[in-house]
KOLMARZA-194647 format. One line per field, with one value per residue: x, y, z of N, C-alpha, C in turn; residue number from 1; residue in one letter. Coordinates in pm, 1 decimal, decimal comma, m for minus. Layout:
! KOLMARZA-194647
n_east = c(X/...)
n_north = c(Y/...)
n_up = c(Z/...)
ca_east = c(X/...)
ca_north = c(Y/...)
ca_up = c(Z/...)
c_east = c(X/...)
c_north = c(Y/...)
c_up = c(Z/...)
pos = c(NUM/...)
code = c(A/...)
This chain:
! KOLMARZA-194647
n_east = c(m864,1/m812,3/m580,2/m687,0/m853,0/m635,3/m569,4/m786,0/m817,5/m565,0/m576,9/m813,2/m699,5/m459,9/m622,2/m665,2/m419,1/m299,5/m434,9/m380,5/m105,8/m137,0/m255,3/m34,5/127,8/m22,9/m3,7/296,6/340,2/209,0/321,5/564,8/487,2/256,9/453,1/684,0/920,6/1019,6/1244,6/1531,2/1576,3/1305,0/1205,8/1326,6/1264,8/993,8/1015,6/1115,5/940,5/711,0/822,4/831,3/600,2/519,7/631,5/505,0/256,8/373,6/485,9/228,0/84,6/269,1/240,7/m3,3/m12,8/119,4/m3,4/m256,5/m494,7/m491,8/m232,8/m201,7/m480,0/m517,5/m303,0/m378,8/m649,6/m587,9/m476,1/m443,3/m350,8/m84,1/m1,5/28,1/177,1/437,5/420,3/614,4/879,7/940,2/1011,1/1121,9/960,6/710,2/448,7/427,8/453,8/243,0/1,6/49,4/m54,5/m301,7/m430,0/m398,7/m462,3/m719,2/m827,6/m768,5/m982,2/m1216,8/m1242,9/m1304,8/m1561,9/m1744,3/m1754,9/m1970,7/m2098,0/m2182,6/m2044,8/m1742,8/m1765,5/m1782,8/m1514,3/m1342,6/m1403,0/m1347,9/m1041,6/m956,4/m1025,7/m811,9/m565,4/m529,4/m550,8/m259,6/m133,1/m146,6/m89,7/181,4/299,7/243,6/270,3/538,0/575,6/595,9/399,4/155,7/m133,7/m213,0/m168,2/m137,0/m262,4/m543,5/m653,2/m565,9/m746,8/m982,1/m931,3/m942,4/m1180,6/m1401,1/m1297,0/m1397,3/m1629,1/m1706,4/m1718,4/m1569,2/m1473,0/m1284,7/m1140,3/m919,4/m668,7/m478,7/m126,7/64,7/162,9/164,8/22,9/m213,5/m314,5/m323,0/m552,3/m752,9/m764,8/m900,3/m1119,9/m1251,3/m1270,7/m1430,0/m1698,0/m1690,4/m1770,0/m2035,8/m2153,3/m2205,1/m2290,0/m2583,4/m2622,9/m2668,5/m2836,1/m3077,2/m3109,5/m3181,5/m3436,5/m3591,5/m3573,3/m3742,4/m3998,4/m4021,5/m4049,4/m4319,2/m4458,1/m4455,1/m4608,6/m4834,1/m4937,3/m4971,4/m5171,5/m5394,7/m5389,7/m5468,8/m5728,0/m5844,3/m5889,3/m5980,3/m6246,1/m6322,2/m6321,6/m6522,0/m6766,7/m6770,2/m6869,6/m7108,5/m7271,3/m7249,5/m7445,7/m7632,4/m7714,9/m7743,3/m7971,3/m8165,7/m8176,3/m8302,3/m8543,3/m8691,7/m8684,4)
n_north = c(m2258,1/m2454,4/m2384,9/m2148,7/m2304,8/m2456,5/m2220,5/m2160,9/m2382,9/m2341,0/m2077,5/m2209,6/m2421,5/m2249,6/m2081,9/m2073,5/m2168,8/m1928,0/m1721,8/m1841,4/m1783,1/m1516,0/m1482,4/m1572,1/m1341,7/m1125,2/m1181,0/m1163,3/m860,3/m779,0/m856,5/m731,7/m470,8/m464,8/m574,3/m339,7/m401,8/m666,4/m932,9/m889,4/m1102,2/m1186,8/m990,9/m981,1/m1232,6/m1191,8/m964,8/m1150,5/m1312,4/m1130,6/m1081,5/m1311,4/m1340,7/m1193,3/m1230,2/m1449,9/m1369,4/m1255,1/m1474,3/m1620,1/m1446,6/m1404,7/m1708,4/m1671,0/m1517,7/m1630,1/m1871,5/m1764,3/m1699,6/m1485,0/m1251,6/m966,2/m897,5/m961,4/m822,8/m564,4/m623,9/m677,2/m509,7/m365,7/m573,5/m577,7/m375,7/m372,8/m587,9/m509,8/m269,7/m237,1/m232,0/m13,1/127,4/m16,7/m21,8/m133,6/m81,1/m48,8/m306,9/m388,0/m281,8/m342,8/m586,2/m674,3/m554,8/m751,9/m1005,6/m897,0/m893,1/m1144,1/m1272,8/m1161,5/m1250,0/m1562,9/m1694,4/m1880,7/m1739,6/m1540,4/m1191,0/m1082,6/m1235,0/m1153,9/m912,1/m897,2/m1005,6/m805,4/m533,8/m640,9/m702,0/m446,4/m302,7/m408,6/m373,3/m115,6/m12,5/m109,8/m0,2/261,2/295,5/224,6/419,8/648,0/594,1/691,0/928,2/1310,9/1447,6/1296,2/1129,8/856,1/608,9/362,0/m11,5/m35,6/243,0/290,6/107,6/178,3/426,5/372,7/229,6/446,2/608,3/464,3/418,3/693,5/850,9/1002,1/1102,6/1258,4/1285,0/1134,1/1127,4/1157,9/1280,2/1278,1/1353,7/1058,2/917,7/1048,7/1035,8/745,8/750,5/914,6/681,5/504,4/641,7/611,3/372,4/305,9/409,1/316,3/42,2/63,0/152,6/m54,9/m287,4/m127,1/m95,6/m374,6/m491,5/m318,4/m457,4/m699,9/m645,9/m552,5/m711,1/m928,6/m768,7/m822,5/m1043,2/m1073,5/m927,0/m1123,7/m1346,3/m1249,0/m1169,0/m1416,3/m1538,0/m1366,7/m1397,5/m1645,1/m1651,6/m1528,5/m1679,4/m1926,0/m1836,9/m1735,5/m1980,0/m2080,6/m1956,3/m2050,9/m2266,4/m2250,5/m2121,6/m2390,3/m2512,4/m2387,3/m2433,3/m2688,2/m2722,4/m2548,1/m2744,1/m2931,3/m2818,4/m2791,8/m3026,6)
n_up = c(m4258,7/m4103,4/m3992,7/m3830,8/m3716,9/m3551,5/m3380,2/m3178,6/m3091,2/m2923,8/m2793,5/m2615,5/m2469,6/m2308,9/m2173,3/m1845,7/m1745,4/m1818,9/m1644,5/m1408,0/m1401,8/m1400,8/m1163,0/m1007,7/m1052,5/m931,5/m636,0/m679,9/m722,9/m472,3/m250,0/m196,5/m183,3/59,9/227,0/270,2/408,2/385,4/251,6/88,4/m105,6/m135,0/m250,3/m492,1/m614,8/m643,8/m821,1/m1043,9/m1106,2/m1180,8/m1430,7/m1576,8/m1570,7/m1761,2/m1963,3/m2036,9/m2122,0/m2320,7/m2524,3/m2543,5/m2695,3/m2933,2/m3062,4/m3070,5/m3280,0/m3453,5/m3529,5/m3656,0/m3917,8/m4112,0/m4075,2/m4057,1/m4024,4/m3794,7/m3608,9/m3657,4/m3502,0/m3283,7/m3105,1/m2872,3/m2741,7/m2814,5/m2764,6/m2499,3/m2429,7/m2549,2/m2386,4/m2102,2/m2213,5/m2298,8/m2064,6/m1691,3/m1512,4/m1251,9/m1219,7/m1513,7/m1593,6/m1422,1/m1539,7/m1837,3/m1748,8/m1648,9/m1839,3/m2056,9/m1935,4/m1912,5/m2190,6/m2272,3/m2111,5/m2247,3/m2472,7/m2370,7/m2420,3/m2261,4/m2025,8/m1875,6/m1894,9/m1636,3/m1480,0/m1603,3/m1514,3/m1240,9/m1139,9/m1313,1/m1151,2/m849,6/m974,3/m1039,7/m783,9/m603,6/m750,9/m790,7/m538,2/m425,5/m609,5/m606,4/m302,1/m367,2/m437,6/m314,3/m48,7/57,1/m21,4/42,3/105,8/91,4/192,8/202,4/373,8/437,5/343,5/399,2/378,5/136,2/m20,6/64,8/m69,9/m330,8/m368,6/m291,3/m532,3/m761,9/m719,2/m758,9/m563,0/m397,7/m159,6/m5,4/193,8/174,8/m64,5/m419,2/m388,9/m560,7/m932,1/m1083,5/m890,6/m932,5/m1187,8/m1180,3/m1040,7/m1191,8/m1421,0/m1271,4/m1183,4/m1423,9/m1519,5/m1331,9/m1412,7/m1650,6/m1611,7/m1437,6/m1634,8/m1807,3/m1605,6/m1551,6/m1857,4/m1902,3/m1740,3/m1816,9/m2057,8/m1962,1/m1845,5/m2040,5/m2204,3/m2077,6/m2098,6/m2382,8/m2373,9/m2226,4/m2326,9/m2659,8/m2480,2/m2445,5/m2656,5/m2824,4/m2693,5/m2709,4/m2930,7/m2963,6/m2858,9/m3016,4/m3182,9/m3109,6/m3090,4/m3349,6/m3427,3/m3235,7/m3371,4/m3604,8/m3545,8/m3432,8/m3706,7/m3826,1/m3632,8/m3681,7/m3968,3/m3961,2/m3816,4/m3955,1/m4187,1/m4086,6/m3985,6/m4247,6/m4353,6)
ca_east = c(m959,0/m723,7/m494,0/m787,4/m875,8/m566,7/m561,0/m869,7/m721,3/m401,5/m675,7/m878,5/m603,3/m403,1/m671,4/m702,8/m294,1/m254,1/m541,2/m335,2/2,1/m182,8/m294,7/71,3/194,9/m63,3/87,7/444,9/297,2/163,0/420,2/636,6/424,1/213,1/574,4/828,6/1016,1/1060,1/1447,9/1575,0/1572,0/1182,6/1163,1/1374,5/1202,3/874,4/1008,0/1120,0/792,7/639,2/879,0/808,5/433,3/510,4/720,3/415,8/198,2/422,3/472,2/131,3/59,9/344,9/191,6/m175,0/m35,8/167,5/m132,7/m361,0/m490,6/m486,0/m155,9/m200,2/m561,8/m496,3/m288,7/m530,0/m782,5/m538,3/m346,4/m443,6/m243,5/39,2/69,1/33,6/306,5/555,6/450,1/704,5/982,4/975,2/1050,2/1115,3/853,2/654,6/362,6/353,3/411,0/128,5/m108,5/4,3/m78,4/m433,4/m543,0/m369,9/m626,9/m903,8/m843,2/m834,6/m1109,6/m1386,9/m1228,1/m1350,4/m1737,2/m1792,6/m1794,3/m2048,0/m2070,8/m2141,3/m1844,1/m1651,0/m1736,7/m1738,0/m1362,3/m1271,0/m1407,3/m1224,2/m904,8/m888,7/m938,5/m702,9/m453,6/m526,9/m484,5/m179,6/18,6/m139,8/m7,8/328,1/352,1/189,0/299,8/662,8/544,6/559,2/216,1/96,5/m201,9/m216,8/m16,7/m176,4/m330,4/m689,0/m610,8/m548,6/m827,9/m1114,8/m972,4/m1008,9/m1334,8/m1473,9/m1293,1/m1449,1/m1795,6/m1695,8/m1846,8/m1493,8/m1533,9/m1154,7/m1077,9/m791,6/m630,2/m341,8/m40,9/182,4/171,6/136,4/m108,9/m358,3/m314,0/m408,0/m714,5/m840,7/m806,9/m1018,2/m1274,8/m1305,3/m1296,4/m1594,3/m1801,8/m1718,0/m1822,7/m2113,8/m2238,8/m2177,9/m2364,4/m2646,4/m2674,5/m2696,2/m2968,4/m3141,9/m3152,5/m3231,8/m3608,8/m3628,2/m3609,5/m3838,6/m4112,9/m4049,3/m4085,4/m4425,4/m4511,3/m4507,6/m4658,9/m4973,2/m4923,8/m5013,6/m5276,8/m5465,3/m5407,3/m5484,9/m5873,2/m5947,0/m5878,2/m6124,1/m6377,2/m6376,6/m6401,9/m6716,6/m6874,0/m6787,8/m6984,3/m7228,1/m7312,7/m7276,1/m7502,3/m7768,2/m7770,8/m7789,3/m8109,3/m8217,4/m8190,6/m8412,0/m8701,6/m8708,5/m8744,9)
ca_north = c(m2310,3/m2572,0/m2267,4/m2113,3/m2393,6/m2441,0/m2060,8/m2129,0/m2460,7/m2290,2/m2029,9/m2292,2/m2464,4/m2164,8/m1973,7/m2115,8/m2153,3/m1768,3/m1689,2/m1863,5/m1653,2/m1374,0/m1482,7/m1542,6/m1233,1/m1056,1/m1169,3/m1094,7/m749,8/m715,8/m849,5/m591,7/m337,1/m508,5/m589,4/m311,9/m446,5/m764,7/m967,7/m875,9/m1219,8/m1206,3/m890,5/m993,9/m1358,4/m1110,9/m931,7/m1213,2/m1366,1/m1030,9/m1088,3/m1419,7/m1341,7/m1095,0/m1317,2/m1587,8/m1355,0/m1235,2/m1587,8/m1653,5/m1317,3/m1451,3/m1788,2/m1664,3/m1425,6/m1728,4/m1935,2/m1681,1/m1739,2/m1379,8/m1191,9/m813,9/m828,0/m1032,7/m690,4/m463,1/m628,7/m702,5/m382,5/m361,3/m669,4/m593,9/m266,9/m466,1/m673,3/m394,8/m153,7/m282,5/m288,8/117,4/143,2/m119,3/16,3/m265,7/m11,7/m22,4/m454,2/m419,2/m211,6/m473,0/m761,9/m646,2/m536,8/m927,6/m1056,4/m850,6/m945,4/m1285,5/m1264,0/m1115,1/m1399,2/m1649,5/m1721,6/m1943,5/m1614,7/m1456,9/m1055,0/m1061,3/m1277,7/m1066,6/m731,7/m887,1/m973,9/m665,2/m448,0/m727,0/m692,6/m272,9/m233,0/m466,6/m310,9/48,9/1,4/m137,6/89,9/438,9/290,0/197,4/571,4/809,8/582,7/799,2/1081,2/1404,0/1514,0/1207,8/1095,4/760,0/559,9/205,2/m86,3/m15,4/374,5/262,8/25,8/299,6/526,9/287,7/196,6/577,3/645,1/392,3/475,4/821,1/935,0/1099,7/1214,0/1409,4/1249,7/1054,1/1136,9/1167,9/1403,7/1307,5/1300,5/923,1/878,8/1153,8/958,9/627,8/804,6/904,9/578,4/431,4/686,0/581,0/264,9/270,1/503,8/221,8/m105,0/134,3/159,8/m208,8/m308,3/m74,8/m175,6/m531,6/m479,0/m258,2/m528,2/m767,8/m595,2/m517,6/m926,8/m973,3/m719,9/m841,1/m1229,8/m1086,0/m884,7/m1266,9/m1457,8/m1179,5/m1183,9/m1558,1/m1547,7/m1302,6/m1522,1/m1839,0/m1664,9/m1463,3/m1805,2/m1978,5/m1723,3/m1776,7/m2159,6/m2100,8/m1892,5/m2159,5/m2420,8/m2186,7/m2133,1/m2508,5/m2577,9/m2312,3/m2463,9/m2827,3/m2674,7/m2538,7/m2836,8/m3056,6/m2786,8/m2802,2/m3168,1)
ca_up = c(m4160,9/m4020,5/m3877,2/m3727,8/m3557,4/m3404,5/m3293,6/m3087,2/m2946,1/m2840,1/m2712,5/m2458,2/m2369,4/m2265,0/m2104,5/m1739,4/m1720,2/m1825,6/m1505,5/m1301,4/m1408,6/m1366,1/m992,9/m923,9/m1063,5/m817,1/m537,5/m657,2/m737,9/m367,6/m124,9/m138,4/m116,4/123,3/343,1/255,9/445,3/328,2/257,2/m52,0/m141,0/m175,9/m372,2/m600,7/m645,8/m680,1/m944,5/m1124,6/m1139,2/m1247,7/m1579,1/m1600,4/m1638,2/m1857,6/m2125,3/m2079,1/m2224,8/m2483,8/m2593,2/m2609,8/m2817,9/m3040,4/m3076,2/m3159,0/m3464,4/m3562,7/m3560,8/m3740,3/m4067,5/m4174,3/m3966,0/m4065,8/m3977,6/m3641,6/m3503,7/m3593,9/m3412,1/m3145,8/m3108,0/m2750,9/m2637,8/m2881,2/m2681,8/m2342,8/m2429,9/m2588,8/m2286,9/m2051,8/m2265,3/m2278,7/m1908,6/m1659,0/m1429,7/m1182,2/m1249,6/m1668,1/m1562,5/m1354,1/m1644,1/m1929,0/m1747,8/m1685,2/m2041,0/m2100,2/m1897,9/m1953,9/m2332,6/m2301,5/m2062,8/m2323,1/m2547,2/m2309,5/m2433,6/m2141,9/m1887,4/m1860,0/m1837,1/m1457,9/m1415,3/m1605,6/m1438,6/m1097,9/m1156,1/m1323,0/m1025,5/m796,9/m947,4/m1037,4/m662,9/m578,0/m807,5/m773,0/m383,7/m421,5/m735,5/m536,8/m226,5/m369,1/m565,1/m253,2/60,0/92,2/m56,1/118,0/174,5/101,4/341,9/168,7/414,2/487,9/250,0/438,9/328,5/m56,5/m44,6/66,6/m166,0/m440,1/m356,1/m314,6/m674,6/m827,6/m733,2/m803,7/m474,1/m377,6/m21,9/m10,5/332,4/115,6/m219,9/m393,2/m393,0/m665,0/m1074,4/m1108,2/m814,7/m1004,1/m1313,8/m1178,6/m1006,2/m1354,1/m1503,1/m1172,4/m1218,0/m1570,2/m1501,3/m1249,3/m1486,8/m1774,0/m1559,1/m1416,0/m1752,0/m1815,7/m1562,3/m1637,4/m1942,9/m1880,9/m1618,3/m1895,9/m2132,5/m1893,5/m1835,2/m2206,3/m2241,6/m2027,7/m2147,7/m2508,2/m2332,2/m2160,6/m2504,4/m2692,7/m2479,6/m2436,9/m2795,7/m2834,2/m2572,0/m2757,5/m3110,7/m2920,0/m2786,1/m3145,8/m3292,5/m3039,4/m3116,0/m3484,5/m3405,4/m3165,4/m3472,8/m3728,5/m3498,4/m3424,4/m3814,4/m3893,0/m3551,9/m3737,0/m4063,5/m3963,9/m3726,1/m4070,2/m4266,9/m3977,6/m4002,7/m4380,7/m4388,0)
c_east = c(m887,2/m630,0/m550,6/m843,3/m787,4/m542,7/m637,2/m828,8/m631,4/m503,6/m754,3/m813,2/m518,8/m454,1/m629,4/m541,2/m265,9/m300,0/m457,7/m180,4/m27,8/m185,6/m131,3/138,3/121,5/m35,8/253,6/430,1/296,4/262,1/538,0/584,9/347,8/355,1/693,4/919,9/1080,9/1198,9/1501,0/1552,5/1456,7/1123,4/1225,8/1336,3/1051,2/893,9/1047,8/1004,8/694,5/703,7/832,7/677,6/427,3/533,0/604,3/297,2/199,3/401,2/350,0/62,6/122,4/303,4/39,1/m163,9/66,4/43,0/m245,6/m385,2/m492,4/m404,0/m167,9/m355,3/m565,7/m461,3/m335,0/m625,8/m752,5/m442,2/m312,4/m358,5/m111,6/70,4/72,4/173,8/442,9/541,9/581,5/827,4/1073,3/1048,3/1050,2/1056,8/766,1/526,5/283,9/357,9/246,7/m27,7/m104,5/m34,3/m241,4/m450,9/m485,7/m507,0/m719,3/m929,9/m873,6/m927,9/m1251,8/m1356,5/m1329,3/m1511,7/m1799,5/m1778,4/m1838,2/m2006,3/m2106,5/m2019,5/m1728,0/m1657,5/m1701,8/m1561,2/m1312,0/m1291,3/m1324,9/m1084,4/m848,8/m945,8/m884,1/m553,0/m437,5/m500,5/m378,7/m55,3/m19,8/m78,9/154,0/391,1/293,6/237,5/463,7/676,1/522,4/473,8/97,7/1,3/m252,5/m136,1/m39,0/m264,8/m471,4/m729,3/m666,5/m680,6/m996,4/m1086,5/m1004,0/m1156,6/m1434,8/m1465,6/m1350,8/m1577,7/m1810,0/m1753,7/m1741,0/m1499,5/m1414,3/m1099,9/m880,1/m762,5/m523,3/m281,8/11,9/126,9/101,3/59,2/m269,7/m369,2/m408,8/m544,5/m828,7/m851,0/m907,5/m1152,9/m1327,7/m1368,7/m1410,4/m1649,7/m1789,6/m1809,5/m1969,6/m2240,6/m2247,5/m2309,9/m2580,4/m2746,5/m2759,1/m2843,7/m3078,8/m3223,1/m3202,5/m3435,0/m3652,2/m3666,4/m3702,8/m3982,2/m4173,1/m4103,7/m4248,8/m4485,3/m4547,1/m4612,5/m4825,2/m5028,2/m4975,6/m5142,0/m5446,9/m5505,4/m5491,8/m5715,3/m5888,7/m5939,7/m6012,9/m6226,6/m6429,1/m6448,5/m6566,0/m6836,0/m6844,8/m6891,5/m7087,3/m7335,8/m7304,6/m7370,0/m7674,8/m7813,8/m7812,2/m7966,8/m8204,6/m8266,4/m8322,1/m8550,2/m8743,8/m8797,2/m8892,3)
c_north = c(m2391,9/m2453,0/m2192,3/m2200,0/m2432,2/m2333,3/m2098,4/m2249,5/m2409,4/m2207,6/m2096,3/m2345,5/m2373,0/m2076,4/m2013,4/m2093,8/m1976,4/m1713,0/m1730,0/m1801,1/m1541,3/m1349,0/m1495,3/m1412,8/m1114,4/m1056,8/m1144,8/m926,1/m686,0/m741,5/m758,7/m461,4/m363,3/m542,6/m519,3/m352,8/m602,3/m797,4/m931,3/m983,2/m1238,8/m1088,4/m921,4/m1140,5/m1309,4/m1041,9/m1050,6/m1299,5/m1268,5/m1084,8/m1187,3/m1428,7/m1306,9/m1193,6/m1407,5/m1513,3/m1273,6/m1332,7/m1595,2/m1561,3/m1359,0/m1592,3/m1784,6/m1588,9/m1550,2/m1834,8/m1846,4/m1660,7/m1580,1/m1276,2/m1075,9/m813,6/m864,3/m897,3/m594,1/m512,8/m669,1/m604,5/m363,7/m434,1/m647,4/m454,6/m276,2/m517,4/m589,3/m321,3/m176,1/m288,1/m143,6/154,4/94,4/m87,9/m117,9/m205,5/m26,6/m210,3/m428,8/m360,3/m325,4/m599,9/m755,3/m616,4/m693,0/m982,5/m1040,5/m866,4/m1098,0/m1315,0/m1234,2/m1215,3/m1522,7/m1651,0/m1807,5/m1844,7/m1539,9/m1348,2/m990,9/m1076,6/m1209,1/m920,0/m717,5/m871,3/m842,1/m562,9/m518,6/m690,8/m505,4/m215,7/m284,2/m380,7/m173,1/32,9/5,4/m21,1/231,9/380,2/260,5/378,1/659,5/751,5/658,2/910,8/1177,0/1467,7/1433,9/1185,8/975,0/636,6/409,6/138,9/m23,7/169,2/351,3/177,1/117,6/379,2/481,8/307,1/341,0/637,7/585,5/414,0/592,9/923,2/1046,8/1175,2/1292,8/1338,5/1174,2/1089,3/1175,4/1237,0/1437,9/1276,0/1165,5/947,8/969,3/1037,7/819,0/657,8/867,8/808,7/481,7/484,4/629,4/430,7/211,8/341,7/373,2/102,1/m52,0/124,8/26,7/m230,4/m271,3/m182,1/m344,5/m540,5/m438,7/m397,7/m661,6/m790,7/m551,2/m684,1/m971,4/m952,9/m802,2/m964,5/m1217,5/m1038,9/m1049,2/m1340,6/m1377,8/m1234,5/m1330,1/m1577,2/m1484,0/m1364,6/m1654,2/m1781,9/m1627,2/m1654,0/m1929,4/m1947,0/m1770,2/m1927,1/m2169,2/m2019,1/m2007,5/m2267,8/m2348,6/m2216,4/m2282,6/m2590,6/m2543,9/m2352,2/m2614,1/m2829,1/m2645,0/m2631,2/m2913,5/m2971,6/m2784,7/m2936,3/m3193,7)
c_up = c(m4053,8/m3894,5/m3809,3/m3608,0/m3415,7/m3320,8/m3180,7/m3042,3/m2866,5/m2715,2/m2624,2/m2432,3/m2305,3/m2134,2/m1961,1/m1668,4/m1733,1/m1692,4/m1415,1/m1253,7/m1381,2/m1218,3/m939,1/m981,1/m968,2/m681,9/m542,5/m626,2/m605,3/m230,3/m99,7/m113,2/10,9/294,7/282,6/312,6/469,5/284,4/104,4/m153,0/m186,5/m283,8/m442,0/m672,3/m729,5/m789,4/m1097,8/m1157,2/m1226,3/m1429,1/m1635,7/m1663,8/m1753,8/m1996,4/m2133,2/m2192,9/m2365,7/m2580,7/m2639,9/m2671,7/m2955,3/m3105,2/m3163,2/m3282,2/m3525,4/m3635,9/m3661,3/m3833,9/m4162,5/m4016,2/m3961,0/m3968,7/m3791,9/m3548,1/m3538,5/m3527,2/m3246,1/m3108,4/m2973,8/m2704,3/m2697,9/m2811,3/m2531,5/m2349,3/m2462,4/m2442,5/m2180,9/m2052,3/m2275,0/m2147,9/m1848,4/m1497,3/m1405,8/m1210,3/m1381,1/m1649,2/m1474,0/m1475,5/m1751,5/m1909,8/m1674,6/m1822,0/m2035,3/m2081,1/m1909,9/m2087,4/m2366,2/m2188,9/m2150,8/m2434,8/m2535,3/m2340,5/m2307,8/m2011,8/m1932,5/m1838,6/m1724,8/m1439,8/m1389,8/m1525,2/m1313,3/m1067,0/m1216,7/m1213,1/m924,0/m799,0/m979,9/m906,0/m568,2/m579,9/m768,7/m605,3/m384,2/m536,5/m627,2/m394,1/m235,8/m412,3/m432,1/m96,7/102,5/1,5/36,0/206,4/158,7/204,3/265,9/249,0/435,9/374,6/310,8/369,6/172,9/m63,8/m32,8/m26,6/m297,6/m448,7/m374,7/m483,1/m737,2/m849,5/m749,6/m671,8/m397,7/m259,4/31,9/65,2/262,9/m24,6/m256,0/m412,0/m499,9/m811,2/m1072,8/m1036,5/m873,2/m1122,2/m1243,4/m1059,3/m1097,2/m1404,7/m1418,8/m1167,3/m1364,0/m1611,6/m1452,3/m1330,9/m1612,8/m1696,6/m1472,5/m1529,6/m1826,7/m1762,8/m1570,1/m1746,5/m1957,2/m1803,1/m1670,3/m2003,7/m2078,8/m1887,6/m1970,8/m2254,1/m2221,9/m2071,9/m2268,6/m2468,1/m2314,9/m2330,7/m2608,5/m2619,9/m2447,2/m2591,4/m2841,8/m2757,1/m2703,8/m2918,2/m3080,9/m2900,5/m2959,5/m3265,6/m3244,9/m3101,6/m3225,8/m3494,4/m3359,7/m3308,4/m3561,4/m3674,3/m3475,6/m3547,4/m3848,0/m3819,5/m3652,5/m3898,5/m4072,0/m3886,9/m3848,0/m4123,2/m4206,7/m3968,5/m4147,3/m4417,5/m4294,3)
pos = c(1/2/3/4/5/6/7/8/9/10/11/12/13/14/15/16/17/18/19/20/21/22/23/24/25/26/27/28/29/30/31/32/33/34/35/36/37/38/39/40/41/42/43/44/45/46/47/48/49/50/51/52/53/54/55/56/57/58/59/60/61/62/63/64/65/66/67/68/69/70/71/72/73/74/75/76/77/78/79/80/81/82/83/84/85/86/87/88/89/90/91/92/93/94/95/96/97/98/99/100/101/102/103/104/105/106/107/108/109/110/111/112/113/114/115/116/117/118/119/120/121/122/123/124/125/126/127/128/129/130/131/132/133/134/135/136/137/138/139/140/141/142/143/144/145/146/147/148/149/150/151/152/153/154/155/156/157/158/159/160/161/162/163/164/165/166/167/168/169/170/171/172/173/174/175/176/177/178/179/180/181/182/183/184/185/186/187/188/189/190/191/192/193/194/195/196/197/198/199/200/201/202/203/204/205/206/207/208/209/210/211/212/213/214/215/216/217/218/219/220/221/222/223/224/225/226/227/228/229/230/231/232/233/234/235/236/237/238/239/240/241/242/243/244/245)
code = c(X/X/X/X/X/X/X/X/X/X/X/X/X/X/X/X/X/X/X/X/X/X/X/X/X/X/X/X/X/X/X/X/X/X/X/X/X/X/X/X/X/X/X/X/X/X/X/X/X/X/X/X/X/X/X/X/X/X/X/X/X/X/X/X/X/X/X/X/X/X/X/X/X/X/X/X/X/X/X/X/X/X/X/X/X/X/X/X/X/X/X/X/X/X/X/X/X/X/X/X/X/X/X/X/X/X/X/X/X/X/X/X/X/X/X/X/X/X/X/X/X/X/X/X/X/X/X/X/X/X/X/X/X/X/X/X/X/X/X/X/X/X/X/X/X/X/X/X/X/X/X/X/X/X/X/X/X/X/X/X/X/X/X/X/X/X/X/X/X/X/X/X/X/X/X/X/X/X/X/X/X/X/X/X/X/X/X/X/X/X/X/X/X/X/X/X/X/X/X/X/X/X/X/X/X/X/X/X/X/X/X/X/X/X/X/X/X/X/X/X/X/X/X/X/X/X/X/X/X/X/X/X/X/X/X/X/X/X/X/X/X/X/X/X/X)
């Protein structure tokens, strides 16, 4: 119990600092793509920040299964971040950094009980077409036949994939850029159905809310009713009694 508790201390004190590694690893992420032509000096400050993120939320992966009062079941139920944190390590791609350090966040994001599932969906749509602008413009902007060539470019085609509405004018050429246009459609068809949902159960709340309080209404008069007949009958036998006498 004691080692659980400190899990979920380490866990609220951590959270807010990780969010904010995350926010600077999005701008390391984007200034070079955003300024290829940037000094060497800054892409290479940018990638070292990307790492930097990375190791923070190794550490604190390594920290929460040290803390964890039962360790086997901890990475099965955390397999996702334990393959966030390994992904990286396969290939030293700014791309598979940029994929594990979303699931990071979006893990310890549904952690977080104090955000709400607006919150969370607004930010996840927020930052996958952020990201997806930015990795299909880094993977299709000197590509051949590319017609991806400007952030405003990557940022509509995001946005069209996402809502799945796909109007052709833009899309991409190469391997990777198909790939991360399937995981954006999937993405908007998941937070689609999120939303949805939420909105669903929203008016289901409500009905059931209106369903009770009819529900009471209708208890509250048949309960009257009976009352006005009980005084009725005790008006008609005291009326009784007084013509007797």
């Amino acid at each position: 119990m004691q080692q659980h508790s400190a899990q979920l201390r380490w866990e609220h004190h951590t959270q807010r600092p990780l969010f904010g590694l995350a926010l600077a690893f999005a701008v390391a992420y984007a200034v070079p793509i955003v300024r290829p032509d940037a000094d060497r000096d800054v892409v290479e400050l940018c990638t070292v920040v990307e790492w930097v993120v990375w190791a923070a939320f190794a550490l604190d992966y390594g920290v929460r299964l040290a803390l964890a009062p039962h360790r086997r079941a901890f990475i099965r139920t955390h397999w996702l971040d334990l393959g966030a944190v390994l992904l990286p390590m396969f290939q030293p791609m700014r791309l598979l950094r940029l994929v594990s350090t979303l699931l990071l966040v979006g893990q310890r994001a549904r952690m977080a009980s104090q955000i709400r599932l607006t919150t969370y969906v607004v930010g996840a749509v927020v930052g996958l077409l952020m990201f997806g602008s930015l990795a299909v413009l880094s993977v299709e902007r000197d590509s051949p036949h590319g017609n991806i060539r400007t952030l405003g470019d990557a940022v509509w085609w995001s946005f069209t994939t996402m809502t799945t509405v796909g109007y052709g004018d833009h899309a991409p050429t190469t391997g990777l850029g198909r790939m991360l246009a399937v995981g954006l459609m999937l993405s908007g068809i998941a937070l689609l159905g999120v939303v949805t949902a939420n909105i669903a159960a929203w008016f289901i709340a409500r009905f059931e809310k209106d369903d009770v309080e009819e529900r009471r209404q209708t208890e509250a008069i048949r309960e009257l009713t009976e009352e006005v007949r009980a005084l009725r009958g005790e008006l008609a036998e005291l009326k009784g009694t007084r013509v007797e006498r």
